[in-house]
Kinemage of the C-alpha trace (Angstrom):
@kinemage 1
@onewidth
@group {chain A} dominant
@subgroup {mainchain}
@vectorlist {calphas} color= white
{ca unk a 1} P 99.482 88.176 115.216
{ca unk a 2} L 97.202 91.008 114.736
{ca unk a 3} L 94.193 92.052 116.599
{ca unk a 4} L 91.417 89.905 115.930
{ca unk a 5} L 88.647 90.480 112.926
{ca unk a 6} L 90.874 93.011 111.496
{ca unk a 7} L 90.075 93.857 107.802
{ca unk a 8} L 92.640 94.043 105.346
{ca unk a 9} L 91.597 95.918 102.432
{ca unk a 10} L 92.296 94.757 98.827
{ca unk a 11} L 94.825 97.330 97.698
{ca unk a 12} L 97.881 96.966 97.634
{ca unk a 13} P 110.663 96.611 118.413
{ca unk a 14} P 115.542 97.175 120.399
{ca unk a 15} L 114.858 100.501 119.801
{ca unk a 16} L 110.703 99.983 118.991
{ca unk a 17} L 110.329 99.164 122.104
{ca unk a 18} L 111.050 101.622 124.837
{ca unk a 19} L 109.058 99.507 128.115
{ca unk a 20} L 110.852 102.694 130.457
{ca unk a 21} L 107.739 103.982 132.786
{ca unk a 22} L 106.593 107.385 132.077
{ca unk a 23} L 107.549 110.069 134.913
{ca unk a 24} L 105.262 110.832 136.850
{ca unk a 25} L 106.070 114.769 136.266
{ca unk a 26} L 105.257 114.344 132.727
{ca unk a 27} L 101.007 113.762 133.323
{ca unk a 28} L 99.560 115.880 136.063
{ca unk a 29} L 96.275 116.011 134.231
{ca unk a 30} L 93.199 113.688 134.182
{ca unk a 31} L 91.041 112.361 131.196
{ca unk a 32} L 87.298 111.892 130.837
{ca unk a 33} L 86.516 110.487 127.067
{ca unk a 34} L 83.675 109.972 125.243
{ca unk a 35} L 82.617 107.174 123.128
{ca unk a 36} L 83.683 107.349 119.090
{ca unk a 37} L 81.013 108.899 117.068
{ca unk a 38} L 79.447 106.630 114.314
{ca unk a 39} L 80.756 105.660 111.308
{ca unk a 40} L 79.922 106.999 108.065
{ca unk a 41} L 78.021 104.268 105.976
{ca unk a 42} L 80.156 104.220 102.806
{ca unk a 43} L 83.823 103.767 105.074
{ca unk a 44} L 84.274 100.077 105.404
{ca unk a 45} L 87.623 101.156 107.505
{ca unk a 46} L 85.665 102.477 110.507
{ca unk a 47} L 82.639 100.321 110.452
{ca unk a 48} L 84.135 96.969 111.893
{ca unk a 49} L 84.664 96.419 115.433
{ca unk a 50} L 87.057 98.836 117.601
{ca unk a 51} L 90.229 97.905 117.490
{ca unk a 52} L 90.475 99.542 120.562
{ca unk a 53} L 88.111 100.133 123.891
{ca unk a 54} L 89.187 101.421 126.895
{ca unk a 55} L 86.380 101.586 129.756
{ca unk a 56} L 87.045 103.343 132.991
{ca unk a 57} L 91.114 103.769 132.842
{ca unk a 58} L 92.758 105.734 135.012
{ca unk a 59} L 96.615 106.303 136.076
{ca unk a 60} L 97.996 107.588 138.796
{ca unk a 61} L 101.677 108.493 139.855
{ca unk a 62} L 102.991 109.019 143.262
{ca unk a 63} L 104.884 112.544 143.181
{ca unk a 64} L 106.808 112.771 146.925
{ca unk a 65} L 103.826 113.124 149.009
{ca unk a 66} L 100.689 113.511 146.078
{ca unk a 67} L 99.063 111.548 143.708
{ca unk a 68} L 99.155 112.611 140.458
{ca unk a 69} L 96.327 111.622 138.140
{ca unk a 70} L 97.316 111.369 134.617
{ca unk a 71} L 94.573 109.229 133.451
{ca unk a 72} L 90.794 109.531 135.079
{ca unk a 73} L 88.378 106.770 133.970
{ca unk a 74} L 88.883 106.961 130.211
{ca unk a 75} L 85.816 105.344 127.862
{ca unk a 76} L 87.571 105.474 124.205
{ca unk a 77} L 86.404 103.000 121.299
{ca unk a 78} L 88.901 103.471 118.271
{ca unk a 79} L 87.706 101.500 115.336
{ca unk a 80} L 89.684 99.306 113.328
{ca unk a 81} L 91.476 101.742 110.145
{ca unk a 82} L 90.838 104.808 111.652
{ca unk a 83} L 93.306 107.803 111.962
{ca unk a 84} L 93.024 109.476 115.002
{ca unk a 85} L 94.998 112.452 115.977
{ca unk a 86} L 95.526 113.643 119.774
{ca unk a 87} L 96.316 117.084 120.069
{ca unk a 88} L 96.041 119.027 124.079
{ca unk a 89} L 98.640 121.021 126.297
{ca unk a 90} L 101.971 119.774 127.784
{ca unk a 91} L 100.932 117.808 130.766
{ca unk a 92} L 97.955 116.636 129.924
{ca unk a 93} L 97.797 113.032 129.631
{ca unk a 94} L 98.981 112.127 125.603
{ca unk a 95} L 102.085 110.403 126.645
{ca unk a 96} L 100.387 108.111 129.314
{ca unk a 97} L 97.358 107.275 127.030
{ca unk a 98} L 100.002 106.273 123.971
{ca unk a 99} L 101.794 104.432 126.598
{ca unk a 100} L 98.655 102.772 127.722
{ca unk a 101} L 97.452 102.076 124.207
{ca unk a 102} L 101.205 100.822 123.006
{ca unk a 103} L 101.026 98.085 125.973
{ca unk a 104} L 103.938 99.739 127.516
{ca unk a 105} L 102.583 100.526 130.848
{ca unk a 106} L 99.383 99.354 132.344
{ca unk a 107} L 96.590 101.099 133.956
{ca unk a 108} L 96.217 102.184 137.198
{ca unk a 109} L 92.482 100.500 137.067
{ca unk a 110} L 89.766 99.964 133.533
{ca unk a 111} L 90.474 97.880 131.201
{ca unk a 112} L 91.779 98.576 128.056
{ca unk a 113} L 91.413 96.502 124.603
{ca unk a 114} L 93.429 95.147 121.518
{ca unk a 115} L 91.081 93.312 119.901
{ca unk a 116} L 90.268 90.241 121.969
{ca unk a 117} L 92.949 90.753 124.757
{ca unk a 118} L 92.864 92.657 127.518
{ca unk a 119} L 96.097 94.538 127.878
{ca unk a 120} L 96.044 95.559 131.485
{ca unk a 121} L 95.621 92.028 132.543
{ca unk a 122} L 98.533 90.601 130.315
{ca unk a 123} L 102.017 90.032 132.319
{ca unk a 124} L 105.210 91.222 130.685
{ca unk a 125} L 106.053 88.448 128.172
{ca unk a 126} L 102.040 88.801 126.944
{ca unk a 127} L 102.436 92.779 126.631
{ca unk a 128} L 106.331 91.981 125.699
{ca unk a 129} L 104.118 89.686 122.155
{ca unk a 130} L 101.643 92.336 122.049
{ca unk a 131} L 104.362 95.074 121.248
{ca unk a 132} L 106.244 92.927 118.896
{ca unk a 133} L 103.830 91.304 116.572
{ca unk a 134} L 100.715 93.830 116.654
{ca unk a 135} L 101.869 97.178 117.055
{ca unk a 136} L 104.745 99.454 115.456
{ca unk a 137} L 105.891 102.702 116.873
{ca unk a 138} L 107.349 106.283 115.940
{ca unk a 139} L 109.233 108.622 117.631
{ca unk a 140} L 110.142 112.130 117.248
{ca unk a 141} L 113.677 111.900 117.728
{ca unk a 142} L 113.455 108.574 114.950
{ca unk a 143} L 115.821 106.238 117.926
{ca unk a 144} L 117.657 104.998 115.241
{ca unk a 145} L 121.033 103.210 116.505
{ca unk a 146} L 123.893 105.349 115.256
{ca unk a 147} L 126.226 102.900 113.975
{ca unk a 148} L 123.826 100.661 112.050
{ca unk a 149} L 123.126 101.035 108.358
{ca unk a 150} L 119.325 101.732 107.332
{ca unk a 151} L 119.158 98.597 106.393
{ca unk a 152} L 120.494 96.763 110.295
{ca unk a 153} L 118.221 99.598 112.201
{ca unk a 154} L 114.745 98.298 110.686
{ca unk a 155} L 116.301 94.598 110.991
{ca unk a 156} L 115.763 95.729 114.508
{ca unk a 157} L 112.643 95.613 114.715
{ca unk a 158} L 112.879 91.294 114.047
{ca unk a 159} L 115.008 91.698 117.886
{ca unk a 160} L 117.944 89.262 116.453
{ca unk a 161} L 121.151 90.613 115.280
{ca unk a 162} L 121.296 92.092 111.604
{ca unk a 163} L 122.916 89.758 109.346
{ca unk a 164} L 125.733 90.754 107.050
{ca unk a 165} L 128.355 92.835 107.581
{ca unk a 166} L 128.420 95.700 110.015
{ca unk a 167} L 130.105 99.033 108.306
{ca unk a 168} L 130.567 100.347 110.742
{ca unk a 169} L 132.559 97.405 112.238
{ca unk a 170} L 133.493 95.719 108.994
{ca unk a 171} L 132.691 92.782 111.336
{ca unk a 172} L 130.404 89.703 109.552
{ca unk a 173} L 127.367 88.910 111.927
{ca unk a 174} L 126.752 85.030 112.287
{ca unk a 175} L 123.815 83.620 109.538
{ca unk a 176} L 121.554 81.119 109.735
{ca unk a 177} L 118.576 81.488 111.435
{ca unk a 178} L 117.369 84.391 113.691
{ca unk a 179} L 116.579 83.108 117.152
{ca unk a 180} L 114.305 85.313 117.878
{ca unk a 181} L 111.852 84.459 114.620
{ca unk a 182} L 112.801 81.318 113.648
{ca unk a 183} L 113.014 82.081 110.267
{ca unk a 184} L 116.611 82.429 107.993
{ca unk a 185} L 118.166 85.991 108.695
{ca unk a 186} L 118.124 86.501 104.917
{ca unk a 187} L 114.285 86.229 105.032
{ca unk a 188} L 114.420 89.022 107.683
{ca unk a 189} L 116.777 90.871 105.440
{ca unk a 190} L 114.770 90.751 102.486
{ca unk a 191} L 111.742 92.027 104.213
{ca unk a 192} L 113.774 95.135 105.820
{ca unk a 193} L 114.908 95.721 102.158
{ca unk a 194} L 111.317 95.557 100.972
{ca unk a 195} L 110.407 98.223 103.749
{ca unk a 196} L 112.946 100.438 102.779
{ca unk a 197} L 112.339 100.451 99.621
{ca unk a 198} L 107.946 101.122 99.902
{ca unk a 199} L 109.445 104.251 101.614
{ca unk a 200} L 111.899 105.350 98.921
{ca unk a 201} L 114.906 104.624 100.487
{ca unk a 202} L 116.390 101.920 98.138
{ca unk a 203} L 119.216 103.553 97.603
{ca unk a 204} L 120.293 104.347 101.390
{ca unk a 205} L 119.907 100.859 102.891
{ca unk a 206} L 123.833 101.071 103.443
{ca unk a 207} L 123.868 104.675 105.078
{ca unk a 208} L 124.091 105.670 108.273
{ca unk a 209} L 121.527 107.894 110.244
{ca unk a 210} L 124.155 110.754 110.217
{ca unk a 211} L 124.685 109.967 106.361
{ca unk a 212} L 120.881 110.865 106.513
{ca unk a 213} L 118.724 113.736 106.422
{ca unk a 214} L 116.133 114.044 109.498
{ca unk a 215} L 113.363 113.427 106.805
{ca unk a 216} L 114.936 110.499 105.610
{ca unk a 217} L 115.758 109.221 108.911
{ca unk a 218} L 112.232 109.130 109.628
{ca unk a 219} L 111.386 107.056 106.687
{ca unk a 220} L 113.564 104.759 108.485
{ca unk a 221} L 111.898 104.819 111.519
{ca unk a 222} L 108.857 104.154 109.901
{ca unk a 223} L 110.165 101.370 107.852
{ca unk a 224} L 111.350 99.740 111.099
{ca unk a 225} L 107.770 99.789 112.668
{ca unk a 226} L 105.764 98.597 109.776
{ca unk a 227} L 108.557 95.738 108.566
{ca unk a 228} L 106.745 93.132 110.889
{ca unk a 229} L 103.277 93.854 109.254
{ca unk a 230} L 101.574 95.695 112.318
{ca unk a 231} L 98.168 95.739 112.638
{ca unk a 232} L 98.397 99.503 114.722
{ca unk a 233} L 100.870 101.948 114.645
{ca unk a 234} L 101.525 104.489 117.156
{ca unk a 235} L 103.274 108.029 116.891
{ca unk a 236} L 104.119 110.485 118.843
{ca unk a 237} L 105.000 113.755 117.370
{ca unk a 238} L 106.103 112.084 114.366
{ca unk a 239} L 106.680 115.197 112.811
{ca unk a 240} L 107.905 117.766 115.402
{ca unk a 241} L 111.726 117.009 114.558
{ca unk a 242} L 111.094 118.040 110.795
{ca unk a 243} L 110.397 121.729 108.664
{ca unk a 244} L 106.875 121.522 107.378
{ca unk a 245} L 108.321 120.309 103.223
{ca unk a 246} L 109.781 117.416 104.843
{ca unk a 247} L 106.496 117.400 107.758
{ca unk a 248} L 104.076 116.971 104.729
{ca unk a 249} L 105.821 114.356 103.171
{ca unk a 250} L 106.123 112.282 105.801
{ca unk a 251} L 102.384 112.608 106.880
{ca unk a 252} L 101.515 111.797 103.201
{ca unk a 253} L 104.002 108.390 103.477
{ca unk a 254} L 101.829 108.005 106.844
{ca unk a 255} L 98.674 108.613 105.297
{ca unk a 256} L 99.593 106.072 102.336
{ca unk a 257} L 100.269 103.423 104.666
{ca unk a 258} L 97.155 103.529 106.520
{ca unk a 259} L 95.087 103.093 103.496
{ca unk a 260} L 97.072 100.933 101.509
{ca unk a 261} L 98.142 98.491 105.145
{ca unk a 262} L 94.313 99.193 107.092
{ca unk a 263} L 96.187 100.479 109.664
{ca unk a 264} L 94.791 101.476 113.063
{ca unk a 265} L 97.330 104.659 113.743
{ca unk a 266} L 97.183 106.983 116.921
{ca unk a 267} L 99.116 110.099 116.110
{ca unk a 268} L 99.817 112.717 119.439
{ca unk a 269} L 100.753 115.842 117.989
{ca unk a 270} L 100.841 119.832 118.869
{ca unk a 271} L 101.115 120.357 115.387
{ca unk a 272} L 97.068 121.643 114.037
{ca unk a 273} L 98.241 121.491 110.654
{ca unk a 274} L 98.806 117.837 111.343
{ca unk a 275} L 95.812 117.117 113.283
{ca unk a 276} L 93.856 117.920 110.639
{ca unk a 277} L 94.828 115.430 108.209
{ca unk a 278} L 93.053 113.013 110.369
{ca unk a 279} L 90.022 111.352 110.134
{ca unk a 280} L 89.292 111.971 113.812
{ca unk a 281} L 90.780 114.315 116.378
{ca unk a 282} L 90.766 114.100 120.260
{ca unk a 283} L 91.805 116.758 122.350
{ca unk a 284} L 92.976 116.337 126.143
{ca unk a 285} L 92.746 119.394 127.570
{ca unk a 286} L 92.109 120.125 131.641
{ca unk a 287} L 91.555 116.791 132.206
{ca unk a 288} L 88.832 116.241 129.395
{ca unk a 289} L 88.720 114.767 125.954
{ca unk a 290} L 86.538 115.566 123.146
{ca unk a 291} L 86.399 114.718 120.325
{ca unk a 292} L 87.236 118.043 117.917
């Protein structure tokens, strides 16, 4: 499932799914956006409809006896294929507007749009879908499972057991089909292999994250969102674990994957040097956004 009228261009969750509510000590600020500025004529990416629009969101937190406004009546389009970068000071409302754009937490009030579908209206199995088939995530600290292989953390992201043999159990997992997909495990396999390998891993699928270096254990990370063919992905401070060698590489694997996949991706980051790989930048700051 991907959002609908996406465009695909010619060229060639379980860990990915953390649904834990944001703390409300974590957003004390408040965000005002303005609408996307117009595409350029000559990028087919950014001239289709938004993949995303959010029109008067806001979130609140209760804080002992306060409200805390993280999120005040937000207007954002994102088009389909763009890269956006989010850059503004601890505090200031990136987390909660990921979280609102991932379909992990809903909006205090607004409405906010994948596509077609309206994600603060959706109940938990339709946001539970919406996280699994349309949108892959990245996280600093990678949330890889320690004792699975490379290979069993981006089977993950299919939310059935790995199939094979554990190493780090020596235990064989059942086969035959995944219940979760429907389709045979080694079909899921052979599509976690394929991942792996488009991030030039092929020769670590049987390795460990502590067999791995952080740079590598990101390529992991990103192999597990992008195994189920996502039509978004989402990442937040992708880079911030890394030195700035292994930084640049991964935002060039990032960067290849957006064009090659016509990925929608929505990167927060404190990082300017990242930001401004982007084809768009926001920043939050004082409970404004602008775009930079």
């Amino acid at each position: 499932m991907r959002a609908p009228g996406r465009q695909r261009p010619t060229s060639p969750t379980d860990p990915t799914d953390p649904t834990s509510s944001p703390s409300p000590t974590d957003e004390p600020g408040a965000i005002v956006t303005t609408p996307a500025t117009a595409p350029a004529p000559d990028d087919v990416r950014t001239a289709s409809r938004p993949a995303y629009r959010l029109s008067g969101v806001t979130k609140t937190y209760r804080q002992g006896n306060r409200t805390v406004t993280a999120l005040a009546g937000v207007d954002l389009e994102i088009p389909q294929g763009q890269l956006v970068a989010v850059q503004g000071p601890t505090g200031g409302g990136k987390s909660t507007l990921l979280q609102v754009l991932g379909a992990l937490d809903r909006p205090t009030t607004g409405s906010v749009h994948l596509g077609d579908r309206d994600l603060a209206t959706l109940g938990d199995r339709g946001l539970t879908d919406v996280r699994a088939a349309d949108i892959g995530f990245v996280f600093q600290g990678f949330n890889l499972i320690p004792t699975l292989t490379a290979l069993e953390n981006v089977e993950t992201a299919f939310a059935g057991s790995p199939a094979g043999r554990s190493r780090s159990t020596g235990r064989s997992r059942s086969s035959g089909r995944s219940r979760s997909t429907g389709r045979s495990r080694s079909v899921d396999r052979d599509r976690a292999t394929a991942a792996l390998r488009e991030v030039g891993l092929e020769d670590r699928l049987d390795h460990l994250p502590a067999e791995l270096s952080g740079g590598q254990q990101q390529r992991v990370a990103i192999a597990r969102a992008l195994v189920k063919d996502p039509s978004v992905l989402l990442a937040d401070e992708p880079t911030g674990a890394l030195d700035e060698e292994t930084r640049d590489e991964i935002m060039a694997l990032i960067e290849r994957q957006w064009r090659d996949r016509g990925l929608t991706v929505v990167i927060v980051t404190h990082d300017s040097s990242v930001a401004r790989r982007a084809e768009r930048r926001l920043l939050i700051k004082q409970g404004q956004v602008r775009d930079v």
